[in-house]
C-alpha positions in Angstrom: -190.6 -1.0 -130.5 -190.1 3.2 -130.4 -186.5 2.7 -131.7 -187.7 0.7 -134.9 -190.0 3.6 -135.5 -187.7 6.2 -134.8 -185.4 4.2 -137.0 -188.0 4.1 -140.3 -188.8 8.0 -139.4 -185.6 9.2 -139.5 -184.8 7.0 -142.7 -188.1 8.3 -144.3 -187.3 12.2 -143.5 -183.5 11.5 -144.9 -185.0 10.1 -148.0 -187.4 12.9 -148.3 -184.9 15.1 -148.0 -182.2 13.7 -150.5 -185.1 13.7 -153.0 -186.1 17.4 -152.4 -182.2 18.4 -152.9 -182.2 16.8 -155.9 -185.3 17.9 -157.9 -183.6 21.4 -156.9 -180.5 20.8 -157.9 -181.6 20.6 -162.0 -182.8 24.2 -161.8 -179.8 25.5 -159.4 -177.5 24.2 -162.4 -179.6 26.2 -164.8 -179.3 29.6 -162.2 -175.5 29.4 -162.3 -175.4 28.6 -166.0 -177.4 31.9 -166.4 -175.2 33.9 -163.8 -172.2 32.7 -166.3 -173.6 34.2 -168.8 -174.8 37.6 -167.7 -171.0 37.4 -166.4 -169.6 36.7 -170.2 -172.3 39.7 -171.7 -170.9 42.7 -169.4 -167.4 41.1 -170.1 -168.4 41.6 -173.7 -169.9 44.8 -173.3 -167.0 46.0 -171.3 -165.0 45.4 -174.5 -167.1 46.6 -177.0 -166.9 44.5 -179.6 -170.8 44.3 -180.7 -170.9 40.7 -182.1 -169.5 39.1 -179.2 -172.1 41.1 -177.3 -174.9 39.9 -179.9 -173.7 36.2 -179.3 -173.3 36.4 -175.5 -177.1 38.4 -175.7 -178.2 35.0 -177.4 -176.7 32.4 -175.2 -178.1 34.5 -172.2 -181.7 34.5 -173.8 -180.8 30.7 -173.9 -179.9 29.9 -171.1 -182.6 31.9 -169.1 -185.2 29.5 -170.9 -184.2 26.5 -170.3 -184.1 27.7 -166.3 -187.9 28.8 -167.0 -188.4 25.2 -168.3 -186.4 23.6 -165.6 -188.0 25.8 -162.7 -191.8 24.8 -164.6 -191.1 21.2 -164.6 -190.2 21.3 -160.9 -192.9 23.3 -160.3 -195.4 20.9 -162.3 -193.6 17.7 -160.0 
């Protein structure tokens, strides 16, 4: 009987866990999308050219929202 319920313990904590890494995973694929872009705006401003810094500015802005909407739906779950 104790190794049937260490058997649906074990598969309840693996199953806990699996879920857990994947409700994070959404907003850790929204962090490295932003870390990609503050990457691509110093590129930019180590060039100088000021309308590629002006477009990398707004994909940055971009893509730091929708990690404050991933991070508040996970938050919300």
């Amino acid at each position: 009987m104790k190794t049937k319920q260490w058997m649906s313990a074990l598969a309840l904590a693996a199953l806990m866990v699996t879920t857990q890494v994947a409700c994070d995973s959404k907003t850790e694929n929204k962090a490295e999308e932003v870390r990609d872009e503050q990457e691509d705006l110093n590129e930019a401003r180590a060039e100088g050219d000021t309308s590629d810094i002006r477009e990398e500015r707004q994909e940055l802005d971009s893509a730091k929202a929708e990690y404050d909407s991933a991070a508040k739906d996970a938050r919300n779950n």
